[in-house]
C-alpha positions, 0 to 999 in steps of 0.5 A: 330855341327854348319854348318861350322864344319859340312862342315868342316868335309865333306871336311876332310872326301872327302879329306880322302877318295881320299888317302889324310890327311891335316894336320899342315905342318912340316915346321911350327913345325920346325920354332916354334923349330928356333923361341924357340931357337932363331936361328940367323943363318942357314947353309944350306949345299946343297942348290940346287937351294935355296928350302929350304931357301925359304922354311924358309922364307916363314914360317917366318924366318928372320934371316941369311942363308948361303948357299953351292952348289958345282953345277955351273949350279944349283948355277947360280939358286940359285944366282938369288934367294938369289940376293934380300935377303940381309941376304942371301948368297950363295958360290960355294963350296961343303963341306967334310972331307977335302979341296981339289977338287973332282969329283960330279956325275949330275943328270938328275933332279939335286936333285939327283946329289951326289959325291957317285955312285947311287945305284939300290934301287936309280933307281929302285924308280926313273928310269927316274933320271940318272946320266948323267954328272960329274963336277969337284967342289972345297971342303972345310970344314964346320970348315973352312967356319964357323970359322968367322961366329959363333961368338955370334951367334945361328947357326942351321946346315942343311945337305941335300948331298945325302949320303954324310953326314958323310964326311961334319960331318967329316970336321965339329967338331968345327961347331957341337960344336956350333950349336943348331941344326940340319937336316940331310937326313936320308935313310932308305934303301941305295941309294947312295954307301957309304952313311950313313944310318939312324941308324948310323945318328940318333946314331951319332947326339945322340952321339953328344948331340942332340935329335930327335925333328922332321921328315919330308919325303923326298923321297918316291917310287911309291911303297908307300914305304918312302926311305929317312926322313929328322930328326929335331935335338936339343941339350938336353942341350940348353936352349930357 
């Protein structure tokens, strides 16, 4: 063994033995995924501050993002990070079953914020997250938002609204027609009353024509113990 790899190898071992493992970042997995299906098109539905859009372009994707978030303060934010991308943009919308108006719950680190009631598994994990707030945000549907987006296009569907899901699905059946794949946020264990669970997500997706290609964690516990996964999705019949 030469002396990098040895050195190597002792980096690994120290990294190992403080409870750590370096290993290839998820995101690289799923850009390999857009880039083999030739994805032209993210919809991200609950952007939040533009996290994941960053984290899309940081791993080499360079095609059109369209981005929701229903929250004024945390669109605000995200308006100051798609400002500069041309292939970027964003709308002040939550996304359901129905158009309409509702009513969203804030919470105190904004991720948490969620039109469905938090429940104790939520605040157990996380006591110092809270709802502290409500806002009224318009709603519109996924079908209405992308009728005018889909033409020609290889869309990728990317839901991440804390245990509202379902209803997004719902309002979106001509979209999931269309698009190539998916990310849902999978919960283990109920946080958020109503929310859709991980049996029923991964069943409905393979109902649907889709595959399970990738999972990367989301939320965990102090515990240790993994609350929520995001899923990576394909459909079983595309070609690349």
């Amino acid at each position: 063994m030469s002396w990098r790899n040895r050195a190597v190898h002792t980096v690994l071992g120290a990294v190992a033995n403080r409870g750590f493992e370096v290993h290839r970042h998820p995101a690289t997995r799923r850009q390999s995924m857009l880039d083999r299906h030739r994805i032209d098109l993210v919809l991200d539905v609950g952007a939040a501050d533009g996290g994941y859009g960053t984290g899309l372009r940081a791993f080499g994707y360079t095609g059109e993002i369209v981005s929701f978030e229903p929250i004024a303060a945390t669109f605000a934010q995200l308006g100051e990070v798609t400002a500069s991308d041309p292939r970027w943009s964003a709308r002040n919308l939550g996304l359901g079953a129905e158009a309409g108006s509702a009513t969203i719950n804030i919470a105190s680190n904004g991720f948490s914020s969620s039109l469905l009631p938090m429940l104790d598994a939520h605040i157990d994990a996380a006591p110092q997250v809270r709802y502290v707030g409500e806002e009224t945000i318009t709603v519109s549907t996924l079908d209405i938002e992308t009728a005018a987006l889909l033409t020609d296009r290889r869309p990728f569907l990317k839901i991440d609204t804390q245990g509202f899901e379902r209803e997004v699905l719902a309002g979106g059946a001509a979209t999931v027609e269309a698009v190539l794949g998916l990310q849902l946020e999978l919960s283990l264990v109920p946080l958020y009353d109503g929310g859709m669970l991980i049996d029923e997500a991964v069943s409905w997706a393979y109902d649907h024509g889709f595959r399970l290609v990738g999972i990367e964690q989301g939320y965990a516990a102090p515990t240790g113990e993994i609350l929520q996964i995001d899923g990576v999705f394909v459909r079983t019949d595309t070609e690349a």
